[in-house]
ZARO-932452 format. One record per residue (C-alpha): residue in one letter; x, y, z. Coordinates in steps of 0.2 Angstrom, whole numbers, plus 5000, padded with zeros to 4 digits. Layout:
<recs>
AXYZ ...
</recs>
This chain:
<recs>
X512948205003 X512548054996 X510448044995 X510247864998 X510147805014 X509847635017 X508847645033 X507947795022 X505947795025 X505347835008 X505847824989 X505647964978 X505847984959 X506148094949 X506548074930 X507847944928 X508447954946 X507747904964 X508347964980 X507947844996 X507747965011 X506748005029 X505048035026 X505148165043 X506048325037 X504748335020 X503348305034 X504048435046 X504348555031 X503048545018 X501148525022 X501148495004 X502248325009 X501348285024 X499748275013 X500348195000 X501048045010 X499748025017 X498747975003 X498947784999 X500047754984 X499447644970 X500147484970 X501247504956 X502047644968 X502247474982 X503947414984 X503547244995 X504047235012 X504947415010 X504747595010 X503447684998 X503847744981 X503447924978 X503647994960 X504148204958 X503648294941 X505148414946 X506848414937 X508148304946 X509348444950 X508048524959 X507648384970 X509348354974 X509748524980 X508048504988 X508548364999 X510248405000 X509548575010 X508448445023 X509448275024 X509648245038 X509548375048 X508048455055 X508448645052 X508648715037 X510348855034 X510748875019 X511149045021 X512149005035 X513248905023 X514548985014 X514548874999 X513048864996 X512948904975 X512049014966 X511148844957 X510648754971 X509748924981 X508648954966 X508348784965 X507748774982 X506748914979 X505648824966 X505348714976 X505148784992 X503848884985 X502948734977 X502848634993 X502548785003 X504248745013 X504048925021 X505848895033 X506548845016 X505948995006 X506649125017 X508349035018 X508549044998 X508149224998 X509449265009 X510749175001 X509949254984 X510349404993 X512349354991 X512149394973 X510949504974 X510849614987 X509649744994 X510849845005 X512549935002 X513349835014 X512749695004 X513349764988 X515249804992 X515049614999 X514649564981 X516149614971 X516949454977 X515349364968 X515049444949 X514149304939 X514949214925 X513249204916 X512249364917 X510949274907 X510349194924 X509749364930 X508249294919 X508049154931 X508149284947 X506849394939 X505549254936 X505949184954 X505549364962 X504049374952 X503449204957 X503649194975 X503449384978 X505149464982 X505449624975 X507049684984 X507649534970 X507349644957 X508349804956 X509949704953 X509549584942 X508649694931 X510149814928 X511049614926 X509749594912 X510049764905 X511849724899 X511349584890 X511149664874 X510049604859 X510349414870 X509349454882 X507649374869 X508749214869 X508449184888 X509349084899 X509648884901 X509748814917 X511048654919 X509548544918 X509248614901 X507648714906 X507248854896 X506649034904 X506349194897 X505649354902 X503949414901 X503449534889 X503149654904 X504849624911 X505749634893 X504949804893 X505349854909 X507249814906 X507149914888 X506550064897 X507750024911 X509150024901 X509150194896 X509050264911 X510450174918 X511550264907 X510750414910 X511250404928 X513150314923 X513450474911 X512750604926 X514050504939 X515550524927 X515350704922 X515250744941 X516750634944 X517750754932 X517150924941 X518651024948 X518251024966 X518050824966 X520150834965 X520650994973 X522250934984 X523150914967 X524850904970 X525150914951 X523851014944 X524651074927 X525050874922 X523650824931 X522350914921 X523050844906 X522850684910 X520950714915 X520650794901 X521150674890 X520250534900 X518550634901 X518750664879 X519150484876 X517650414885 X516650554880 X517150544863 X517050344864 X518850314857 X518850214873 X517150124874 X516250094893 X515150254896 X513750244884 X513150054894 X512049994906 X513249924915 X513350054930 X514649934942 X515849954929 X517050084938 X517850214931 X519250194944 X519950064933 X519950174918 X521150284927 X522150154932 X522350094915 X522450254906 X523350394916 X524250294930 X525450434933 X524450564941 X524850614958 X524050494974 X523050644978 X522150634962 X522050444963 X521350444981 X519850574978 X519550504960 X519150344969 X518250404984 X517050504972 X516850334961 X516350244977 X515150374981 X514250394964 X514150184962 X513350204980 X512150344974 X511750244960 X511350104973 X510150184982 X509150244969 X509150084959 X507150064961 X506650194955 X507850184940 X507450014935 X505250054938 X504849934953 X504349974969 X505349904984 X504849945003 X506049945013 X507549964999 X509249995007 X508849925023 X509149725032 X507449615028 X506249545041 X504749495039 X504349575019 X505249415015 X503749305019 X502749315002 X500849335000 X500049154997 X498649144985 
</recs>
């Protein structure tokens, strides 16, 4: 969309960049807006004979996904839209937050959602999603903790957690933003990260217990093969138990390393490697040390934050 419309009611600027839009959707959405527009501008702020000039000490990218959300339209979706990235729903979360755009605010956390979700359904959705950049997870966790949205957390926590010794480096946003975790949150990740592979190393040995594949067709072969899977990652010839990184399925393992045993085996494998991941899942509060009401289940109205 391009953000300047030359029947536009207002100029705003932000950095090097202005944007000429309609003054009514900021009025409609954000007391904050309404407020401030209807202050008088200084006269260097005047353009004659035209619309007001209104400067924004916010990063342009977040102004644009900003206005990109509420030009022209008068309802905000951006859940409803399928593209919407990843960038520009955090974005609008900052600012929905800072101008109080509450419509706005619930929108972005239900896209957030996409990426990181708060129910199974929502999970199994997410495959199709895996972030190229783990590193943002730093971004979603200072965004939860700013606007009040723990169901955030869980995910991008464990997201933080296979980070390694990068997670002190932080992440940079496109705009070239710096963030990094609180002291409280590097903590909590440290203490996190243990017992995510506590619970990783409890799912595989159950995975490997003889009743899990008792419709064998092959069971003499079979249990060779097992066996040798369970000792290599055991013994870590063949690294990915020992990490954080609890979506990493085992299923793919097998696939890799012993793709001759019978499609009984296969098929029960698998089905227990769902469960386990979905076992995980469920208890991901309480593994990662926060507190989220309402964990597994669709949000309503625990989306609304607290306002101070």
């Amino acid at each position: 969309m391009n953000l300047w419309f030359e029947d536009g009611t207002i100029i705003l600027k932000a950095q090097n960049t202005i944007f000429k839009v309609y003054k009514g959707p900021l009025v409609q959405h954000s007391p904050v807006f309404r407020d401030m527009l209807m202050l008088p501008q200084p006269e260097t702020e005047q353009v004659a004979s035209g619309p007001a000039t209104v400067t924004l000490f916010d990063p342009v990218a977040d102004v644009s996904s900003l206005l990109h959300a509420l030009m022209p339209r008068n309802i905000v979706r951006l859940s409803g839209t399928y593209d919407t990235s990843w960038n520009d729903a955090c974005a609008c979360l900052r600012m929905a937050h800072k101008y109080q755009m509450d419509q706005l605010l619930d929108e972005s956390l239900r896209s957030l959602r996409r990426f990181y979700p708060d129910t199974y359904k929502l999970f199994q959705d997410r495959r199709s999603t895996t972030p190229q950049n783990s590193a943002r997870a730093i971004s979603v966790v200072n965004l939860a903790r700013l606007v009040e949205a723990p169901s955030l957390l869980p995910m991008a926590i464990v997201e933080c957690c296979t980070l390694g010794s990068e997670i002190v480096n932080g992440y940079k946003r496109p705009d070239l933003t710096e963030e990094h975790l609180s002291l409280s949150d590097m903590g909590l990740c440290f203490q996190a990260k243990d017992k995510l592979i506590e619970a990783r190393i409890r799912g595989f040995h159950q995975l490997f217990e003889s009743k899990v594949r008792r419709g064998c067709t092959a069971p003499d072969a079979d249990n060779a093969y097992f066996d040798r899977l369970y000792f290599d990652l055991t013994d870590g010839n063949v690294p990915g138990l020992y990490t954080p990184n609890v979506w990493d399925s085992f299923s793919g393992y097998m696939s890799a390393r012993i793709p001759w045993v019978c499609d009984s085996c296969k098929q029960a494998f698998v089905a227990e490697d769902v469960a386990q991941q979905k076992r995980i899942f469920e208890q991901l509060p309480a593994l990662v040390g926060v507190a989220v009401p309402g964990w597994g289940t669709p949000p309503s109205p625990r989306w609304r934050p607290c306002r101070k």
